[in-house]
C-alpha positions as CSV (number, residue, x, y, z in Angstrom):
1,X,33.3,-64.7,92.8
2,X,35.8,-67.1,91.9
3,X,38.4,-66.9,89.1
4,X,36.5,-69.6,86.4
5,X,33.7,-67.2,86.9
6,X,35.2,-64.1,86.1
7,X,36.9,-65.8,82.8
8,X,33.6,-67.1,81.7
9,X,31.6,-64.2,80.0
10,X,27.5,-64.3,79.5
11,X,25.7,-62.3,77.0
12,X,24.3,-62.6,73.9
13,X,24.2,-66.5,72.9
14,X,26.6,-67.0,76.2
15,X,24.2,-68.5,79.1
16,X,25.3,-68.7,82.2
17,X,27.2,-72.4,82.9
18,X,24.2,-73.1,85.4
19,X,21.4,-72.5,82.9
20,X,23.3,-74.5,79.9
21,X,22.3,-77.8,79.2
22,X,23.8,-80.8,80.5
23,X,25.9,-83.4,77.9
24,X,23.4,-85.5,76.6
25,X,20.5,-83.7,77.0
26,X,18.9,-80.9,74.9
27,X,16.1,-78.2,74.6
28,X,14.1,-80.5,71.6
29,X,14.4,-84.0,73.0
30,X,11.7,-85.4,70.0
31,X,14.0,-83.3,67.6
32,X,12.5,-82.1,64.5
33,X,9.1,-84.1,63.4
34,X,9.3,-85.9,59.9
35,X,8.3,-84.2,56.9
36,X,5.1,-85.9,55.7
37,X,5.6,-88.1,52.7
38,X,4.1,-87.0,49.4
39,X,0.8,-88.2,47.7
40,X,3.1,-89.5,44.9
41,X,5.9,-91.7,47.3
42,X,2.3,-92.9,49.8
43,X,0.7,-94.1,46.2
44,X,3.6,-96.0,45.1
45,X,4.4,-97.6,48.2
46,X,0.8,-98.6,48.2
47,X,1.3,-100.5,44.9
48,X,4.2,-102.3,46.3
49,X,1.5,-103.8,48.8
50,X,0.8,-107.6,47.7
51,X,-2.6,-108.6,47.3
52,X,-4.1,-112.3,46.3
53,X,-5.6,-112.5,43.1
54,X,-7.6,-115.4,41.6
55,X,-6.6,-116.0,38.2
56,X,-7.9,-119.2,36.3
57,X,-9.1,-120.5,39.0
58,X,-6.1,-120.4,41.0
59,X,-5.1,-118.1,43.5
60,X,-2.0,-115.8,42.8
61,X,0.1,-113.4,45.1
62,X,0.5,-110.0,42.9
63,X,1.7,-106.4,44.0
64,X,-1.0,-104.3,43.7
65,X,0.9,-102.7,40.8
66,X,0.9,-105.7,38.7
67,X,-2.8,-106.3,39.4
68,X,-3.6,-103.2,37.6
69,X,-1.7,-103.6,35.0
70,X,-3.6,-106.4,34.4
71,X,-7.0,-104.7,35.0
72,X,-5.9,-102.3,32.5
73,X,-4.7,-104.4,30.0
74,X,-7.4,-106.9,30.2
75,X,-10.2,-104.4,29.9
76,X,-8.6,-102.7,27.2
77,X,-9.3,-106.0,25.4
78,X,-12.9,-106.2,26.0
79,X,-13.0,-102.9,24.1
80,X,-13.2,-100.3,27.2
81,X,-12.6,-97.4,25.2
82,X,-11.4,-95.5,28.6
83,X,-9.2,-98.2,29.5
84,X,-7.4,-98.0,25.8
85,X,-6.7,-94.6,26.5
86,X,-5.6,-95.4,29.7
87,X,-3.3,-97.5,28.5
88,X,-2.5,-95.8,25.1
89,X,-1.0,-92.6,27.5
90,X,1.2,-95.1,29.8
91,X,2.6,-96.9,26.8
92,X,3.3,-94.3,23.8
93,X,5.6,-96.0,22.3
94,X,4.2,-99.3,21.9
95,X,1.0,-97.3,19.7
96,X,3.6,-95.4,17.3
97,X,2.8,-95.7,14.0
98,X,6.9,-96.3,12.7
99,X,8.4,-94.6,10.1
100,X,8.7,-97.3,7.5
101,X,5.3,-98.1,6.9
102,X,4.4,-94.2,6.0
103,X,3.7,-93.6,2.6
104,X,6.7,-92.1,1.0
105,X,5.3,-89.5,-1.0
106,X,4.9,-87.4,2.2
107,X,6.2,-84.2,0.9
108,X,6.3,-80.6,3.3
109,X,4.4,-78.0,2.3
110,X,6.4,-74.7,1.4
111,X,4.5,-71.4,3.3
112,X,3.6,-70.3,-0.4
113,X,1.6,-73.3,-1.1
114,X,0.0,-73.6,2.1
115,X,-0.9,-69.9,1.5
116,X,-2.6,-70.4,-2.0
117,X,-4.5,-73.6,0.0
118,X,-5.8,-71.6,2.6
119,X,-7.3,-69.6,-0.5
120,X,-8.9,-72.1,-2.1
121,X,-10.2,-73.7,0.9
122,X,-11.6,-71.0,1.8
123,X,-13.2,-69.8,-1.6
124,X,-14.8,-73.3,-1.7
125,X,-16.4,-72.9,1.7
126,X,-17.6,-69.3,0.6
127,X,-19.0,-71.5,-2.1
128,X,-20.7,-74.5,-0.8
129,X,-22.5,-72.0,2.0
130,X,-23.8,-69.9,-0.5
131,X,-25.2,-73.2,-2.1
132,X,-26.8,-74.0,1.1
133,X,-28.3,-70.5,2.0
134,X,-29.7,-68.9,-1.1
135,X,-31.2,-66.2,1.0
136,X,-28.2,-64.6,2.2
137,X,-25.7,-63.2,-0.1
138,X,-22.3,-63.8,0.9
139,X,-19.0,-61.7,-0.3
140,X,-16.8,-63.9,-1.6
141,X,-14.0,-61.4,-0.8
142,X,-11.5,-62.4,1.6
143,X,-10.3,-59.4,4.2
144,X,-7.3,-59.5,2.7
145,X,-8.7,-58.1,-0.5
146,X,-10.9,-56.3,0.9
147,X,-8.4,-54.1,2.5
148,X,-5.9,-53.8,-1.0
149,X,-9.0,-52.7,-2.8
150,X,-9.7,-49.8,0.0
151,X,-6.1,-48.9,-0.5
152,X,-6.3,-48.4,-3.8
153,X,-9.5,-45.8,-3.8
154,X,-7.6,-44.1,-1.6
């Protein structure tokens, strides 16, 4: 053996210098394959695609993005109901309602008065069914009362 040899250890992650490889080549020539692109980045580089549109009469040169804006837009004129919706969810902000045109006598509710409202709301409709149905008897008790008055026979 000569004296290169016996400085050079092999073992673990040490191959031997004839099994190594050479400079410039290596175990995974193609290298790592790409990661495939996302539904999301495919679809918009689709929509940068231009496409040829006839408009008036006269034929235009769109992205396919712009086309469907137009699609949208224009058949949300003719009243498509879907396509409003469509466009009402891409565009919030245009379909706000602004502050300054709300009445002003908006006022919150406090939890007390919503409670007492909740009451009477529901009284009535213990009412009007009872109106409706003359053949069954209804208990115009809420649970709540019916609890308090178990706990006081108690």
């Amino acid at each position: 053996m000569s004296a290169a040899d016996e400085d050079e250890k092999v073992g673990y992650r040490k191959p031997p210098k004839k099994s190594r490889f050479k400079p410039g080549q290596s175990g995974n020539t193609k290298g790592r394959p790409k990661k495939s692109a996302s539904i999301t980045l495919e679809i918009l580089a689709e929509l940068k695609q231009p496409i040829t549109v006839r408009e008036n009469g006269q034929e235009r040169v769109l992205t396919k993005r712009e086309a469907l804006a137009k699609t949208i837009v224009t058949g949300a004129l003719s009243k498509d109901v879907r396509l409003i919706q469509i466009l009402m969810s891409l565009v919030p902000d245009q379909f706000r309602i602004p502050e300054s045109s709300l009445p002003a006598t908006a006022q919150t509710v406090s939890a007390e008065e919503a409670e007492i409202l909740e009451r009477f709301v529901a009284r009535r409709l213990g009412s009007i069914s009872s109106e409706q149905d003359h053949s069954e008897p209804t208990n115009t008790q809420t649970s709540d009362t019916k609890f308090a008055d178990e706990g006081e026979q108690k």
